[in-house]
N, C-alpha and C positions, 0 to 999 in steps of 0.2 A: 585485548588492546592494552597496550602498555602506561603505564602514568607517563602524559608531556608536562614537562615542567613543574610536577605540583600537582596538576588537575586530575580528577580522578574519571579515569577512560575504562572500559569494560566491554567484552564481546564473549555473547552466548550464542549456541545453536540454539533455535526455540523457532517453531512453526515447518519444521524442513529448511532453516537457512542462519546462516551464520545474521545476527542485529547487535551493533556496536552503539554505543553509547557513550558519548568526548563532551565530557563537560570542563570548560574553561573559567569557570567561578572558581579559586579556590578557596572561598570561605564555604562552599557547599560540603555538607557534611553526606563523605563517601555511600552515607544508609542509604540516600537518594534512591542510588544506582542498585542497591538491595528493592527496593519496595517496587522501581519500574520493572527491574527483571522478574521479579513475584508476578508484578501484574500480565506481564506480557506470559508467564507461563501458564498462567487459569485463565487468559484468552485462549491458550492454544490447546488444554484439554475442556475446555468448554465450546468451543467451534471446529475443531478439527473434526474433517471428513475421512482421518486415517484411522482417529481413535473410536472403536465400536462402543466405548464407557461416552463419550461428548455428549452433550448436547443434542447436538444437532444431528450427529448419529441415531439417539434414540426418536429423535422427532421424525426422522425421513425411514425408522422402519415401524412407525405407530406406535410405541414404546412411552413416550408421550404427550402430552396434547402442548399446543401453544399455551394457552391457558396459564398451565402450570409453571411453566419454562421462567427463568431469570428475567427481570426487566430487562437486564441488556441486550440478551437474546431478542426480544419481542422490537427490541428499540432500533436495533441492527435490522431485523429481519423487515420494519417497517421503512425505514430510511433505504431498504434495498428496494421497496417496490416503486417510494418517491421517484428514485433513481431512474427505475426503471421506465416510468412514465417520463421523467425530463427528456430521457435520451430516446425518445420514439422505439422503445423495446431493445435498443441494442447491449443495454446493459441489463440482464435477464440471468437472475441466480436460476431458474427453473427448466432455463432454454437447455435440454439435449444436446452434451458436448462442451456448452459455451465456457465452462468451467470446470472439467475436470477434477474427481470423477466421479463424484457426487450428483452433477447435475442431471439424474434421470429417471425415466418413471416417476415423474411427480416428484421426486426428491429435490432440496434446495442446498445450494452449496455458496454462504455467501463469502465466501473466500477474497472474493476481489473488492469488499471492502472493508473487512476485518482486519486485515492490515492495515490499512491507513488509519483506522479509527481508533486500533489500541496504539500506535504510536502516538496520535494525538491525545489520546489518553495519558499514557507516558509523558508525555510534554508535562501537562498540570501536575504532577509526582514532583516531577524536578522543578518547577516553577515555585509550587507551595513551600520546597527547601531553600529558595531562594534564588535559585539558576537565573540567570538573566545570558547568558552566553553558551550554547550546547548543539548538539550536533546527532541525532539520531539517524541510522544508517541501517533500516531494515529490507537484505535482500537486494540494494541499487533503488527503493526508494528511500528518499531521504526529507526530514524535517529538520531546519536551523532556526537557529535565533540570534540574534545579538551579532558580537565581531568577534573571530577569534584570535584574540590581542595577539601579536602585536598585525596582523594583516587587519584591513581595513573592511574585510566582509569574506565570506566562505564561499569555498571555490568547488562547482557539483559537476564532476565529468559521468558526462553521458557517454557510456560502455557504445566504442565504436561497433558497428552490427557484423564487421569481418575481420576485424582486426582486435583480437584480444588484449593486445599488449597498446591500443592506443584509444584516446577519446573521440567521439565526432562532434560534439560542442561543449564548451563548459559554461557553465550556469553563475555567475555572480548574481550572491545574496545574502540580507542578513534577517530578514522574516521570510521562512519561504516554504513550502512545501512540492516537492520535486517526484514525479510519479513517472516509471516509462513501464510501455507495454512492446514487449514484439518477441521475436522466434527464436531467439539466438542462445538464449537460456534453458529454456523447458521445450522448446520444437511449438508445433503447431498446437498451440492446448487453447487459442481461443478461436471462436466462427462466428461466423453472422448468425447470430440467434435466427432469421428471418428463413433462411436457406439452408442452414447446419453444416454449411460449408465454410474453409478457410478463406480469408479475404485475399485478396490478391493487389497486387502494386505497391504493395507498401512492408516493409520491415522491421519497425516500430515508431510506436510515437511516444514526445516526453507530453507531459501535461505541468503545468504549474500554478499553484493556486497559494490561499491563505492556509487551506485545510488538507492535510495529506489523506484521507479519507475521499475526501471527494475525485483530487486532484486523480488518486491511482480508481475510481471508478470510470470515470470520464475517459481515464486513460485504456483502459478497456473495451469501452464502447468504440471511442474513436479507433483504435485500430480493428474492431470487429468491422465498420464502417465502410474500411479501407481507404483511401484516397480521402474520398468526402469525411473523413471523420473531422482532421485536422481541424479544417473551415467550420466544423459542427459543435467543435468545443473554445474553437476561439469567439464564435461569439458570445457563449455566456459569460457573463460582466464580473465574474471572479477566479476565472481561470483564463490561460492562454495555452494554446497547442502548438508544436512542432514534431515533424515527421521526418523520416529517412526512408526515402522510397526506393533506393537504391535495390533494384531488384531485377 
């Protein structure tokens, strides 16, 4: 990404996807955007399900024990089972298929919310530097803060589900965390954990919360849901759901 105005902007491939980084402080010293992108890449050889050296690779062929593993692993791996109970099973690192392609025989892949957690990780990098105004952009989810001067709050298009070239709603925000799940990117790669089937009526949903971690798990769940996910994640009292069922 290119420097706007002064501000020091940045995009790497890291996890299998292009994550962009727009910070609108320009007293923040550019190192920032060095220490997030460090961080976000020993997130992704420490949880990647591609890398057979991770993590999480060696836990899921007996290589080694929980135990032993990094706090954050153990931390990740326990916030995935909380998870997993809020949402009546539907958001299941263990569930056959629900996560591709780690999720089997016993194996965990917590993928769907290791993204959200090292960006908000990432957040406190650039916050500690001083950011007050910033824009993280990993994959179509997105974490903001602040306004990026001179617009009065950040503008989040949600990737229309047939039309590449347009949005189907956009998201005004200036604290926000922005998570969409559906088929239009990667095909059918999540199911109903319950069934091991694709959900049906629906083609994604955004979720939105304080926390990008949460926001992109919920956002999982509820379209494993299908229909009923939406209503399933607007009730909890710190996120809110929206779907495109157009199907």
């Amino acid at each position: 990404m290119p420097e706007v105005r002064g501000w020091p902007g940045r995009v790497e491939h890291i996890m299998g996807m292009p994550i962009s980084i727009d910070v609108r402080d320009p007293e923040v010293d550019p190192a920032a955007l060095d220490s997030a992108f460090a961080w976000l890449r020993w997130v992704d050889a420490t949880f990647s399900t591609y890398r057979s050296d991770s993590t999480i690779s060696r836990l899921n062929r007996g290589e080694l024990m929980l135990a032993g593993a990094h706090p954050d692993v153990r931390a990740v791996l326990e916030r995935c089972e909380e998870l997993r109970e809020e949402t009546g099973g539907y958001f299941d690192i263990r569930a056959a298929g629900a996560l591709l392609p780690a999720a089997r025989n016993g194996a965990v892949d917590p993928s769907g919310l290791v993204k959200g957690w090292s960006v908000d990780r990432a957040t406190e990098i650039l916050e500690a530097a001083g950011a007050c105004s910033y824009c993280i952009n990993a994959g179509g989810d997105i974490r903001v803060r602040g306004r990026p001067t001179p617009a009065p709050y950040w503008r989040v298009g949600i990737q229309h589900p047939f039309r590449r070239d347009r949005v189907a709603a956009v998201v005004a925000a200036i604290d926000l965390a922005v998570a969409t799940s559906g088929t239009y990117e990667r095909g059918a790669h999540i199911v109903d954990p319950h069934t091991g089937l694709p959900p049906g009526g629906i083609l994604s949903v955004t979720v939105v919360g304080p926390d990008l971690a949460t926001a992109d798990a919920y956002a999982t769940a509820a379209y494993a849901m299908g229909r009923a996910g939406v209503d399933g994640a607007a009730r909890r009292p710190r996120v809110r759901g929206h779907d495109d069922p157009r199907q």
